[in-house]
C-alpha positions in Angstrom: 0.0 0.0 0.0 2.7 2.3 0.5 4.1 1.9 -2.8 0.7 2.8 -4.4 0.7 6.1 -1.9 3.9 6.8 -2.5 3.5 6.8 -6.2 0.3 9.3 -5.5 2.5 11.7 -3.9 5.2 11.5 -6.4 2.4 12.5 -9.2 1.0 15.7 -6.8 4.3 16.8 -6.4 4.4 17.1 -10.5 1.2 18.0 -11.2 -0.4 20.5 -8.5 2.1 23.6 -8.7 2.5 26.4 -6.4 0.9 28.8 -5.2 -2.0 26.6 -5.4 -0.6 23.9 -3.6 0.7 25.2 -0.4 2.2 22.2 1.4 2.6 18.8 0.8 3.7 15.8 3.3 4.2 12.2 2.8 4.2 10.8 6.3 5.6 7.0 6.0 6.6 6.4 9.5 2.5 7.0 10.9 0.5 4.6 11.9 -1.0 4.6 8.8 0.6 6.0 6.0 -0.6 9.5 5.1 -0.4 12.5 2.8 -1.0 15.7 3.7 -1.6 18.7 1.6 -2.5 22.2 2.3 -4.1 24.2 -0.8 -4.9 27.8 -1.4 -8.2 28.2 -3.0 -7.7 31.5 -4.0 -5.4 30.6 -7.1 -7.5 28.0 -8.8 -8.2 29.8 -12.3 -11.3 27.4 -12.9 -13.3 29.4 -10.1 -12.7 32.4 -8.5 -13.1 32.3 -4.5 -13.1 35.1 -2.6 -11.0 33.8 0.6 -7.9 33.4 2.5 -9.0 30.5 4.6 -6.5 27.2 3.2 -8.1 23.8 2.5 -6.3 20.9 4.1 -6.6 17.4 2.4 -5.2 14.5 4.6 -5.0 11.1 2.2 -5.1 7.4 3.2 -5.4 3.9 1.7 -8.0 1.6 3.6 -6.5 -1.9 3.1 -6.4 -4.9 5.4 -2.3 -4.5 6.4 -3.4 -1.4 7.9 -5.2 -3.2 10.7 -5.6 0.5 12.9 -7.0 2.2 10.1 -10.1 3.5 10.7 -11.0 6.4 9.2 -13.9 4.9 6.8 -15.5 3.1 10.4 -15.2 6.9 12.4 -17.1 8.3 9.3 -19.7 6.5 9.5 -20.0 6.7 13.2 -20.1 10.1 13.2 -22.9 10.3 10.5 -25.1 8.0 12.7 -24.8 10.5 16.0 -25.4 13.8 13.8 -28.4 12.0 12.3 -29.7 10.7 15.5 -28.6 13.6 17.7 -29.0 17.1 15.8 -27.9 19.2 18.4 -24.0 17.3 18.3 -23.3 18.6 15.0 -21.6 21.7 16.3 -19.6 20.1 18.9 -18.2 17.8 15.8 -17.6 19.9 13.4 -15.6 22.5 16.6 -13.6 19.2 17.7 -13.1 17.5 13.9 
């Protein structure tokens, strides 16, 4: 899995070019392997956005040698307390 992640990081690091693409980390050593990218918004010529705030994008591969990856699991228990309890959503989306 690594090698496929890898191999995604190599072709962002060619293809998304600055200023758009801010930062970009390939953490191999984690838990589960990670990628990590910050982007400004602002410099995407396809539509124009009127903001300073950066967009973080953290990338993983689900796969079963990654036993303690469970980002698709927390997903989906999250949805299931926002739908069930309403009032949570704030608290979430603060602590997320």
């Amino acid at each position: 899995m690594k090698s496929k992640l890898e191999s995604l990081y190599q072709t962002a690091i060619k293809t998304i070019i600055p200023p758009y693409l801010v930062k970009i980390d390939f953490i191999k050593t984690a838990t589960v392997p990670i990628i990590k990218m910050k982007f400004n918004p602002k410099y995407n010529m396809a539509i124009i956005i009127d903001s300073d705030d950066e967009i973080e994008v953290d990338i993983t591969l689900e796969d079963a040698s990654y036993p303690y990856h469970q980002g698709v699991n927390c997903s989906e228990y999250v949805s299931n307390v926002i739908n069930h309890h309403h009032i949570i959503k704030p608290v979430i989306i603060v602590l997320k």
